[in-house]
DOKOL-454470 format. One line per field, with one value per residue (C-alpha): residue number from 1; x, z, y; residue in one letter. Coordinates in pm, 1 decimal. Example, Ala and Ser with C-alpha at 12.3 -4.5 7.8 and 13.67 -1.06 7.14 Angstrom:
2
num <- [1|2]
xx <- [1230.0|1367.0]
zz <- [780.0|714.0]
yy <- [-450.0|-106.0]
residuo <- [a|s]
***
This chain:
489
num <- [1|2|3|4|5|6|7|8|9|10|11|12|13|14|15|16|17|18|19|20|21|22|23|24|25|26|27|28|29|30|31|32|33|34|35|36|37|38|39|40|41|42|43|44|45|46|47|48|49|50|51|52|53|54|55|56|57|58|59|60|61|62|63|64|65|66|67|68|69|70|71|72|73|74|75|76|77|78|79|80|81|82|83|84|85|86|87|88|89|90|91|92|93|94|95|96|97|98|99|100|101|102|103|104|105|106|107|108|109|110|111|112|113|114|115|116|117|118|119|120|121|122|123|124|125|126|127|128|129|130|131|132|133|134|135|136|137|138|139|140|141|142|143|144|145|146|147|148|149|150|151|152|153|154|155|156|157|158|159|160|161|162|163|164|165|166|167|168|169|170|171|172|173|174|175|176|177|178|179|180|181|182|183|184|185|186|187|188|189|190|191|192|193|194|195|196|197|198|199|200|201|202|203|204|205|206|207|208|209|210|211|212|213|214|215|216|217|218|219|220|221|222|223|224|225|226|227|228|229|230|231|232|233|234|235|236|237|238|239|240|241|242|243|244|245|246|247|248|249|250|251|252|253|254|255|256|257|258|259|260|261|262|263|264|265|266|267|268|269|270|271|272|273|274|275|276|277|278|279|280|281|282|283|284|285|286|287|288|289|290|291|292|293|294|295|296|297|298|299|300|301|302|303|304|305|306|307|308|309|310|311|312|313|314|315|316|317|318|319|320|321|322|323|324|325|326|327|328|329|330|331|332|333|334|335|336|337|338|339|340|341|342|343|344|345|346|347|348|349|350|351|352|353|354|355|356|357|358|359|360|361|362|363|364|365|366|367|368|369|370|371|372|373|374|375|376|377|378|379|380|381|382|383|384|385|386|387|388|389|390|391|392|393|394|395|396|397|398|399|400|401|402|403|404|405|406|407|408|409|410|411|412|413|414|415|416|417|418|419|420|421|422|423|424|425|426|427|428|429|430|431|432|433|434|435|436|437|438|439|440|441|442|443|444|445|446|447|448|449|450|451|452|453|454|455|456|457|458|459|460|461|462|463|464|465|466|467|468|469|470|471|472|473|474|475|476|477|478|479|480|481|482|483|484|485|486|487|488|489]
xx <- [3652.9|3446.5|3324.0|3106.0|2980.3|2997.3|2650.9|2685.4|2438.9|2533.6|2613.8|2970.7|3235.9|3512.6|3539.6|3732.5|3841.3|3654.4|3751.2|3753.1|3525.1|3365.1|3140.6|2807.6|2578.4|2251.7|2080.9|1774.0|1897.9|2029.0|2410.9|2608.1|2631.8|2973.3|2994.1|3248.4|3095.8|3301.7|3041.6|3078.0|3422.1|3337.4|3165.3|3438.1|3698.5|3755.7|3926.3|4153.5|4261.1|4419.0|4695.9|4572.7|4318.5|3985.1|3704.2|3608.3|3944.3|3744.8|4028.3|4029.8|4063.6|4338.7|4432.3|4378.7|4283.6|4541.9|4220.5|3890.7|3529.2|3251.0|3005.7|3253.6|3063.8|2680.6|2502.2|2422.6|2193.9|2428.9|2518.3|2392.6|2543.7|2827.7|3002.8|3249.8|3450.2|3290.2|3457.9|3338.1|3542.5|3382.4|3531.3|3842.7|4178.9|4306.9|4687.2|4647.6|4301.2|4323.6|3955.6|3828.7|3451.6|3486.5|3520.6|3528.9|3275.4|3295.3|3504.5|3316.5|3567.8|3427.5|3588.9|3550.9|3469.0|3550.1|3332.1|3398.1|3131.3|3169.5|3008.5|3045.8|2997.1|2875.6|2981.8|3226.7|3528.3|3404.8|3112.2|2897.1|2904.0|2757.9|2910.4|2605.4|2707.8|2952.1|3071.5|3293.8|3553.0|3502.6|3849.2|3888.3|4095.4|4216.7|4568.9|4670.0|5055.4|5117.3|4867.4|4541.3|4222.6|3934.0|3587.9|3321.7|3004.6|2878.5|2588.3|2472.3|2657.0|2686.3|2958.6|3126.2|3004.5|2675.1|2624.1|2474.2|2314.6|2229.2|1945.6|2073.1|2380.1|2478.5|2340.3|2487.7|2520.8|2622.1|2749.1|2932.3|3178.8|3209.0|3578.6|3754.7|3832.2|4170.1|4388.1|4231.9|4547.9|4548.9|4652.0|4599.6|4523.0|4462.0|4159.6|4220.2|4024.0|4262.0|4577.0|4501.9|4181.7|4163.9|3997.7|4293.2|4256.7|4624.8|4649.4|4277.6|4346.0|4183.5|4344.3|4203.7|3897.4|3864.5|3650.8|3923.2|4064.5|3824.5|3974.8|4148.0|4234.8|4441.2|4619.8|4678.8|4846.0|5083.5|5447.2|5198.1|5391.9|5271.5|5113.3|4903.4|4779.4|4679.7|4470.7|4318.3|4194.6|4053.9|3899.0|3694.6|3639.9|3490.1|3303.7|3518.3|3445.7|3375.4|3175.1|3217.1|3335.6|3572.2|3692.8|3871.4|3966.8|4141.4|4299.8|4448.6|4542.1|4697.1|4879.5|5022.8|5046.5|5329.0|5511.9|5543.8|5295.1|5232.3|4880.1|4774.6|4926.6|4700.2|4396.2|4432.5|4431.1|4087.2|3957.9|4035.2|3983.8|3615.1|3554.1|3507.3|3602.5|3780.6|3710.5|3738.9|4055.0|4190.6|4531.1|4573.9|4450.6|4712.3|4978.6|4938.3|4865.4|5232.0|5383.2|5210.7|5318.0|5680.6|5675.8|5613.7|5221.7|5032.2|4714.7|4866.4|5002.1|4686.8|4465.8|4801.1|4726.2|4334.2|4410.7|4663.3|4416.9|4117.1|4256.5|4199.4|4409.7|4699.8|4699.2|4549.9|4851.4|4776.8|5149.5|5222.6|4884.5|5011.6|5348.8|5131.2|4908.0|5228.0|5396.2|5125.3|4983.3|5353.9|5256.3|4968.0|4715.1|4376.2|4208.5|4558.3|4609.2|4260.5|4321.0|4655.1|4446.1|4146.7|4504.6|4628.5|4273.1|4226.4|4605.9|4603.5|4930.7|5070.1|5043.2|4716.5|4789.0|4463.8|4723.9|4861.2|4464.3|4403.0|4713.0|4659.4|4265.3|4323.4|4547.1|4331.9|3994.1|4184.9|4141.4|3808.0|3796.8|3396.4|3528.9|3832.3|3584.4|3377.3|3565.5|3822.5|3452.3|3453.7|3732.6|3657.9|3341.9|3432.5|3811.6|3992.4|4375.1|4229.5|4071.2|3704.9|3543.9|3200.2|3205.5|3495.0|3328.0|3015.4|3229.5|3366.3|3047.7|2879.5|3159.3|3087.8|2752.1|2742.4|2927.2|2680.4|2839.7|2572.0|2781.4|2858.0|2510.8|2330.5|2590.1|2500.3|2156.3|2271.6|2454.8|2132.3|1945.7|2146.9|2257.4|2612.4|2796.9|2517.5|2136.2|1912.7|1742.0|1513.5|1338.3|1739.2|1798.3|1525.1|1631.8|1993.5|1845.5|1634.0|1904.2|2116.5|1815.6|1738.1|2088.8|2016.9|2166.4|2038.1|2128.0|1953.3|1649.7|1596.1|1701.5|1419.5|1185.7|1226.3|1158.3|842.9|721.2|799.3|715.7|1059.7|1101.4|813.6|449.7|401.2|286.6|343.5|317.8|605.7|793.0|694.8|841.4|1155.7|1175.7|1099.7|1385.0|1604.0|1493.0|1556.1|1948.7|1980.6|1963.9|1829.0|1761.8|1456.1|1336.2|1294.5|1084.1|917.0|805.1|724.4|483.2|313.9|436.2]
zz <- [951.5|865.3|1171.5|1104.2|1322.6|1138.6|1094.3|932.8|641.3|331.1|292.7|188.0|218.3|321.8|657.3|935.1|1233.1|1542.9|1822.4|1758.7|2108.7|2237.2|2511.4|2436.3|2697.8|2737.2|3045.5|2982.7|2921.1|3157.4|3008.4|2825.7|2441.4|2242.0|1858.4|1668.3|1281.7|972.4|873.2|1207.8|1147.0|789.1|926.7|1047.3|759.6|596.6|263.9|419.8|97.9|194.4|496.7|601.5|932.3|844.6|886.0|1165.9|1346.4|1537.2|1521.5|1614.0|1428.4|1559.6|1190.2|1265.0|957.5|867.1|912.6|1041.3|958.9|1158.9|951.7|969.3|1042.6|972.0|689.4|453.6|147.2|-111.0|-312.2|-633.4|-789.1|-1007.6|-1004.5|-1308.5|-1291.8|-1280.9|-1415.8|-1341.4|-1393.3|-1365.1|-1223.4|-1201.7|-1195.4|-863.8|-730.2|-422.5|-301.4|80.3|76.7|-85.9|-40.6|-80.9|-411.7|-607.9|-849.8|-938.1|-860.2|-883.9|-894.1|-867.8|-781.3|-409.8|-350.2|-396.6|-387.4|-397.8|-452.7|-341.3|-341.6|-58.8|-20.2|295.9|201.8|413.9|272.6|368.7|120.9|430.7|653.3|606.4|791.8|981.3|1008.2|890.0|950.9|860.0|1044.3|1075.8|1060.3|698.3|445.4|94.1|22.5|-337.5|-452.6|-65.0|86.0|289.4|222.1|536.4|506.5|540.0|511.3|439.5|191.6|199.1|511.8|902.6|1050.0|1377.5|1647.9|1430.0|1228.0|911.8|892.8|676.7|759.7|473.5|284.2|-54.3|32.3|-150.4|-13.2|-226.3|-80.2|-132.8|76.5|20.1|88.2|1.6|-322.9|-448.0|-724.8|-1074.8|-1230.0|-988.6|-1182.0|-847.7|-518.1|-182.6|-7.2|366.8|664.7|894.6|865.7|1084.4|850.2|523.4|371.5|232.8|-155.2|-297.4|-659.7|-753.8|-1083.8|-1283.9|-1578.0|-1759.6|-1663.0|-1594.5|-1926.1|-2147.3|-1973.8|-1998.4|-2253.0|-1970.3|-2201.0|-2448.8|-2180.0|-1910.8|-2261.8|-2292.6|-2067.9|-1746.6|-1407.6|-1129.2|-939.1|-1253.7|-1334.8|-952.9|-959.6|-1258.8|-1134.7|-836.6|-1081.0|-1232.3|-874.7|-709.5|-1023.6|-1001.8|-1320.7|-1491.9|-1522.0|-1211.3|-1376.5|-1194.9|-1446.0|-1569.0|-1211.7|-1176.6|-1499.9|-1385.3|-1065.3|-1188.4|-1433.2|-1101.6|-941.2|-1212.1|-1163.1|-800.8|-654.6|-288.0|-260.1|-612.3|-493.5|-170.5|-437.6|-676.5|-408.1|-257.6|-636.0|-670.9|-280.8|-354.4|-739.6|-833.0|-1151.9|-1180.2|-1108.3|-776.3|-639.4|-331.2|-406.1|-660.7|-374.9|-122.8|-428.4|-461.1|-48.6|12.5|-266.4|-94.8|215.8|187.2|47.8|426.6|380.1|647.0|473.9|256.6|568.2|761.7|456.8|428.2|767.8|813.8|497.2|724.4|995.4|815.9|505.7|239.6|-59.7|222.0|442.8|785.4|1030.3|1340.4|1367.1|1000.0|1076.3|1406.1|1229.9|975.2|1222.4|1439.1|1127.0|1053.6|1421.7|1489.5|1190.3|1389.8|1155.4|1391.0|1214.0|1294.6|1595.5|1699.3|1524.1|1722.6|2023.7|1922.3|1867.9|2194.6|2356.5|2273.7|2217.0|1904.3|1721.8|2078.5|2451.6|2535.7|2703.2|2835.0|2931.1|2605.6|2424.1|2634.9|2498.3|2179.5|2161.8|2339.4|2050.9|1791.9|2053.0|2053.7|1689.1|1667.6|1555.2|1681.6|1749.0|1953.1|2146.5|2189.5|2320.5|2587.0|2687.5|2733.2|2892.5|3152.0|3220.7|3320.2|3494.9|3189.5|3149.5|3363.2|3695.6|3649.8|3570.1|3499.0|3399.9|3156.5|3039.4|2995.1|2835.0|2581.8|2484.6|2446.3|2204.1|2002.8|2027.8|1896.0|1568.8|1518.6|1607.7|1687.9|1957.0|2182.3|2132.6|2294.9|2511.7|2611.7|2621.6|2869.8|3127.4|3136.6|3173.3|3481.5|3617.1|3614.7|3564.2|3502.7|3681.6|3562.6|3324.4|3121.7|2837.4|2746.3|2747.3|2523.4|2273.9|2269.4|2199.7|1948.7|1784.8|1770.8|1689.6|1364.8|1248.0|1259.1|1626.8|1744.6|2117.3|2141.1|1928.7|2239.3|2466.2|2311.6|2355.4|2694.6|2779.4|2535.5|2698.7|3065.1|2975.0|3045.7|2907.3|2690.2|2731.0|2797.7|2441.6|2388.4|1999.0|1977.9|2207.4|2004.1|1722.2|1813.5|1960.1|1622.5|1431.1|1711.1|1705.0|1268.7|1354.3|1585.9|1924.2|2157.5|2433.2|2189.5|2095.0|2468.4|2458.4|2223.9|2320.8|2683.7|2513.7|2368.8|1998.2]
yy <- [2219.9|1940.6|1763.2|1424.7|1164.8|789.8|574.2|239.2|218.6|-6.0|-358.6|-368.9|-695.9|-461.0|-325.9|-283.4|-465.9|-502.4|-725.8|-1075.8|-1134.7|-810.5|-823.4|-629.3|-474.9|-612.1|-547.2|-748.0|-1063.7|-1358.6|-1326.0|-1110.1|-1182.0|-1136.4|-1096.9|-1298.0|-1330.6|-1208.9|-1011.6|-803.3|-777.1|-661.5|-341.2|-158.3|-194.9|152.2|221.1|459.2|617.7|903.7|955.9|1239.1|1301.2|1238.4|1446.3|1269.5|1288.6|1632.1|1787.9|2149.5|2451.2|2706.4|2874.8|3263.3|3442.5|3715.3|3982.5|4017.9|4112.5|4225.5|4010.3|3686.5|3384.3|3486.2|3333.5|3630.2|3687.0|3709.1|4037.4|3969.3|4304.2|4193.3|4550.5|4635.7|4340.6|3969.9|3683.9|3268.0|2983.7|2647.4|2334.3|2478.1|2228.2|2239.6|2108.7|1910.7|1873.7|1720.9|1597.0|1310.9|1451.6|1832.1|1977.2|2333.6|2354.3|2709.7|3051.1|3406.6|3708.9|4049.7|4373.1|4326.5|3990.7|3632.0|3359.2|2984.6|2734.8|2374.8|2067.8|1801.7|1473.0|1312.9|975.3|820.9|671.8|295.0|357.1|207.3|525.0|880.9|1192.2|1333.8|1683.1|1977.9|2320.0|2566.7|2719.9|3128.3|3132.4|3012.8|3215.6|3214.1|3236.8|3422.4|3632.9|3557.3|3768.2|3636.0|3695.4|3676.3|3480.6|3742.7|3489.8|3133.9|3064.9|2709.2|2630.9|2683.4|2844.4|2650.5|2574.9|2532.6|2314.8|2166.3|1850.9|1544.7|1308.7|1013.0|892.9|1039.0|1400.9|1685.1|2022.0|2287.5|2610.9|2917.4|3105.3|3507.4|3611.7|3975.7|4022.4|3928.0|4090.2|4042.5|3907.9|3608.0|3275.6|3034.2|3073.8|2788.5|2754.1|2678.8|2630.0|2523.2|2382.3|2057.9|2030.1|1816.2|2098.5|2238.2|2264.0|2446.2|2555.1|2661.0|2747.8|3029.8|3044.4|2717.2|2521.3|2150.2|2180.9|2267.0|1974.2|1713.0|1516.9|1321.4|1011.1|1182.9|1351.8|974.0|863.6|1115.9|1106.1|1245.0|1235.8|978.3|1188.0|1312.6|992.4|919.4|1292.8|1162.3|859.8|1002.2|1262.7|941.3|752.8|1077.1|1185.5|1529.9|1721.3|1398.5|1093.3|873.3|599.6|289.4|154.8|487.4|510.7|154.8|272.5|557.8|411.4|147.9|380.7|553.9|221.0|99.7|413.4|350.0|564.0|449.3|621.8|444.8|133.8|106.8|251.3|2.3|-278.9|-157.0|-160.5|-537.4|-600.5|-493.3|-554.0|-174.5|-152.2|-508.9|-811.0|-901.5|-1076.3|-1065.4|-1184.7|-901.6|-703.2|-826.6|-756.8|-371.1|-332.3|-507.0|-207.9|55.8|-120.4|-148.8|202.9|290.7|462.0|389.1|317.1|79.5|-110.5|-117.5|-299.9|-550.6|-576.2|-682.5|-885.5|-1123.8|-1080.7|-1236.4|-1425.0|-1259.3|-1349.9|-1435.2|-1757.4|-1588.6|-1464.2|-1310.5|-1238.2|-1073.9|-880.0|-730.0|-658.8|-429.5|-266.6|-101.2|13.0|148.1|238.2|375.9|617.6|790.7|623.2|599.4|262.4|87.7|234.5|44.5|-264.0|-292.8|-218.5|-472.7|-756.8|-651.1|-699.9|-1077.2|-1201.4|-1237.8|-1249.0|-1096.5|-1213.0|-1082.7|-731.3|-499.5|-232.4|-210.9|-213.1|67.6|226.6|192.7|191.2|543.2|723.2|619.0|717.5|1103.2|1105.6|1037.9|700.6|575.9|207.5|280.9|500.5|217.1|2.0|232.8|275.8|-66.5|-127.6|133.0|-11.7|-333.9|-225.6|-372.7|-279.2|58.5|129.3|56.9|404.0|439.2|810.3|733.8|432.7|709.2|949.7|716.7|550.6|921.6|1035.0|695.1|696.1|1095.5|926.9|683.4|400.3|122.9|-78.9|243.3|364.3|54.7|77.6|459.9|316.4|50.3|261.2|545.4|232.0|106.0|423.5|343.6|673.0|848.6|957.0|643.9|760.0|535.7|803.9|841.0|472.6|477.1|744.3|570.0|196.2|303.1|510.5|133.5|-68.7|155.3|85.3|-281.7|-387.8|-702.1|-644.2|-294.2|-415.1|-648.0|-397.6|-195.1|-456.1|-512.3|-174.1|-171.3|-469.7|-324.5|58.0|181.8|521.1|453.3|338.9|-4.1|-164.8|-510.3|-497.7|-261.3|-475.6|-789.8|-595.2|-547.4|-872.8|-1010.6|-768.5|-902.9|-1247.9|-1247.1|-1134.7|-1503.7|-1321.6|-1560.5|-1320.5|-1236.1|-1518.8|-1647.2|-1340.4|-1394.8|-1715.9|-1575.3|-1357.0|-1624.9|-1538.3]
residuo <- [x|x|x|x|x|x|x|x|x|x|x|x|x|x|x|x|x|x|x|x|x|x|x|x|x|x|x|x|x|x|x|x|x|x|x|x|x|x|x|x|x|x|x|x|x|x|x|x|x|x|x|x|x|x|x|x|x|x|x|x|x|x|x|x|x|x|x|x|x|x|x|x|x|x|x|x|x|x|x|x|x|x|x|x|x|x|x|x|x|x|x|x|x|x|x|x|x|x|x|x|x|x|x|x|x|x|x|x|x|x|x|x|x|x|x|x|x|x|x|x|x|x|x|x|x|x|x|x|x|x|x|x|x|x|x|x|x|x|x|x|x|x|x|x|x|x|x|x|x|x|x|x|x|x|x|x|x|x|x|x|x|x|x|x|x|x|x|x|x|x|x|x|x|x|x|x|x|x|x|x|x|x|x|x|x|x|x|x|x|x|x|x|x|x|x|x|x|x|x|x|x|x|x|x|x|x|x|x|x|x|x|x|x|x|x|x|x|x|x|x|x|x|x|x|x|x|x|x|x|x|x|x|x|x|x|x|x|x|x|x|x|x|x|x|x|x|x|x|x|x|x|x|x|x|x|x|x|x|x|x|x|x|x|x|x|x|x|x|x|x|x|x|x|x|x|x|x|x|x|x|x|x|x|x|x|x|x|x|x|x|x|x|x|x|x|x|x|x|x|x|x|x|x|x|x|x|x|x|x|x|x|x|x|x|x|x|x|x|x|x|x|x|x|x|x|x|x|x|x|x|x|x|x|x|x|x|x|x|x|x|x|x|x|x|x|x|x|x|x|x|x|x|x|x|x|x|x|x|x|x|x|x|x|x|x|x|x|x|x|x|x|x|x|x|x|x|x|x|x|x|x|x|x|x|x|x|x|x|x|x|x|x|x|x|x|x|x|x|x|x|x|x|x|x|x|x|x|x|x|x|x|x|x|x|x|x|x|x|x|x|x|x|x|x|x|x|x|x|x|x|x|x|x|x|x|x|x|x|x|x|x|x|x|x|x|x|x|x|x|x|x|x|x|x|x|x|x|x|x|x|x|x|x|x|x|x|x|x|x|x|x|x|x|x|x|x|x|x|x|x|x|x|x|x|x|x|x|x|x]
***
């Protein structure tokens, strides 16, 4: 099962909500600092294509593979001897893929052995995060003419609990996985690794390749079914077996979109919410998210949502923006679940309610969602809408920090650096601080300062600590600049 931690990266308008007035740690400075711009808000909005779990929902993996092998989970050398029977079929047409960022680029059938090649994708859906790691679950299988067919090895790829890792965004990692051989007369088969996993791909076809399909154009024009035309512009946004190409893609979409497609509906409005493919227009935007809305998906009501919250093509209503995030939240869908939470947490649209942040912040935490994590981190750290808890708090910041989520990795930093719920310990202050003040954090850049300029965790060097000051002091944080100016700079 793909497991990922989240690290913001790119500059993007869209993001998702964070809490209007969140207090920040920051140790080394005479008050605490709270972040309130649009453009912080803008970081956490997510596309939130698909309502399914996301990869980095951790879920875990409890499929048990119809049989075993002794050599099950070990990365192997390959066998390379292609026996009587071989057949390859590239970029095969699959059914239902249930990940946006995993894809089949090639099938290998031999007499005793199946292989599957893939190519994933560690782009986040927000376009501004990168999934750090992956794995595989040992328990994957193949399912073909009812029968299941075991993993014997990964090529490419480790098995769980290891893992693979990426050190940037947009990384590609190919891999294969060896499975037993199915029957030769197979026309489809799934590939599953667990059933609470989105890497589920049903109908891997082998009888035609997406190559004999590739003239998708002739075939969007014909009578194709809505679902088609949604597959096929995911085909162009993804770059699946084609061209990436967005305008194709808002074609397609919008194709779908017409036909009342709720998943093309909430597509198409992210295309004109951002200008992919389109023009940009926010009001267009608001017009497909309120279709895919009243159609009951989730995703489609959480974008309706943030667009009330912030004003986006809508006049800005705290209330119509709380009525989007529960339909949605009530859905199980984690980014809603924390909006609701982040509402909840400074009354807006609702009575102001810490019990009821926790609440919510806490379902969407479970499913792995970094900011919810954050901040029921947060609110266990200070004894809000909970009993003050400084291991929770610890706990919660650790899990968000492990995603790379900026906000609770300064505020990891801040709690080693302390000692609250944890041994002081400044070297992992340090290593957590830094971690924040490479993605661009002003509050841990300072943080990092300080304990240059003290030798906390580090050894005292007042250029490095003028440094950070400086990237600190750039982003408006006044904390540095008084620095700054104490050091004579």
């Amino acid at each position: 099962m793909m497991k990922y931690f989240l690290s913001i990266l790119l500059a993007s308008l869209l993001a998702f909500t964070v809490a209007d007035a969140q207090v920040v740690n920051t140790p080394h400075s005479s008050k605490k600092t709270t972040t309130t711009s649009k453009t912080t808000k803008a970081k956490n909005n997510t596309k939130a294509r698909n309502n399914t779990k996301s990869k980095n929902n951790g879920s875990s993996s409890k499929q048990k593979s119809g049989s075993t092998a002794s050599n099950r989970g070990k990365n192997q050398e390959p066998n390379t001897n292609k026996g009587n029977f071989y057949r390859e079929i590239a970029n095969p047409n699959v059914v239902n893929n249930r990940s946006s960022h995993l894809k089949v680029s090639k099938v290998i059938l031999k007499d005793n052995e199946t292989i599957i090649e893939f190519v994933y994708t560690n782009i986040a859906d927000d376009g501004k995060s990168y999934y750090q790691w992956c794995t595989i679950n040992r328990n994957s299988y193949i399912l073909a003419n009812g029968a299941k067919y075991a993993l014997n090895y990964a090529e490419g790829i480790k098995v769980s609990p290891e893992k693979t890792y990426f050190s940037q965004s947009g990384e590609l990692l190919v891999f294969k996985l060896h499975f037993d051989g199915i029957p030769q007369n197979t026309q489809e088969f799934d590939f599953i690794e667990d059933e609470s996993s989105n890497w589920r791909i049903y109908g891997i076809c082998l009888t035609e390749s997406a190559a004999q399909h590739s003239s998708a154009n002739a075939r969007a024009t014909s009578a194709n079914t809505p679902e088609e035309n949604f597959n096929l512009g995911e085909k162009y946004y993804y770059g699946n077996g084609v061209s990436k190409d967005y305008t194709q893609a808002v074609y397609y979409y919008r194709k779908a979109a017409e036909q009342g497609h709720a998943k093309a509906q909430n597509n198409l409005g992210y295309m004109y919410q951002n200008g992919k493919g389109v023009s940009q227009s926010y009001t267009e935007a608001v017009k497909w998210y309120r279709k895919s809305a009243e159609q009951g998906y989730a995703a489609g009501q959480s974008n309706l949502g943030y667009m009330y919250q912030y004003g986006y093509g809508v006049s800005q209503s705290y209330t119509e923006a709380v009525k989007w995030y529960r339909k949605s939240a009530e859905q199980g869908y984690a980014k809603a679940q924390y909006s609701l939470g982040s509402m909840y947490d400074n009354g807006n649209g609702v009575a102001q309610n810490h019990t009821e942040a926790v609440k919510w912040y806490r379902k969407s935490a479970e499913q792995g969602n970094a900011y919810a994590q954050r901040n029921l981190g947060h609110m266990y750290q200070y004894g809000k809408g909970v009993s003050q808890n400084y291991t929770e708090a610890v706990n919660w910041y650790r899990k968000s920090a492990e995603r790379c989520n900026a906000l609770g990795q300064n505020d990891l930093g801040c709690m080693y650096d302390k000692g609250y719920g944890v041994s002081q310990n400044y070297t992992e202050a340090v290593k957590w601080y830094r971690k924040a003040a490479e993605q661009g954090n002003a509050t841990a850049q300072n943080n990092l300062g300080w304990m240059y300029e003290n030798g906390y965790g580090v050894q005292r060097e007042l250029q490095m600590a003028r440094i950070w000051y400086q990237k600190a002091a750039d982003q408006g944080n006044e904390n540095a600049k008084n620095a700054l100016k104490r050091l004579g700079y």
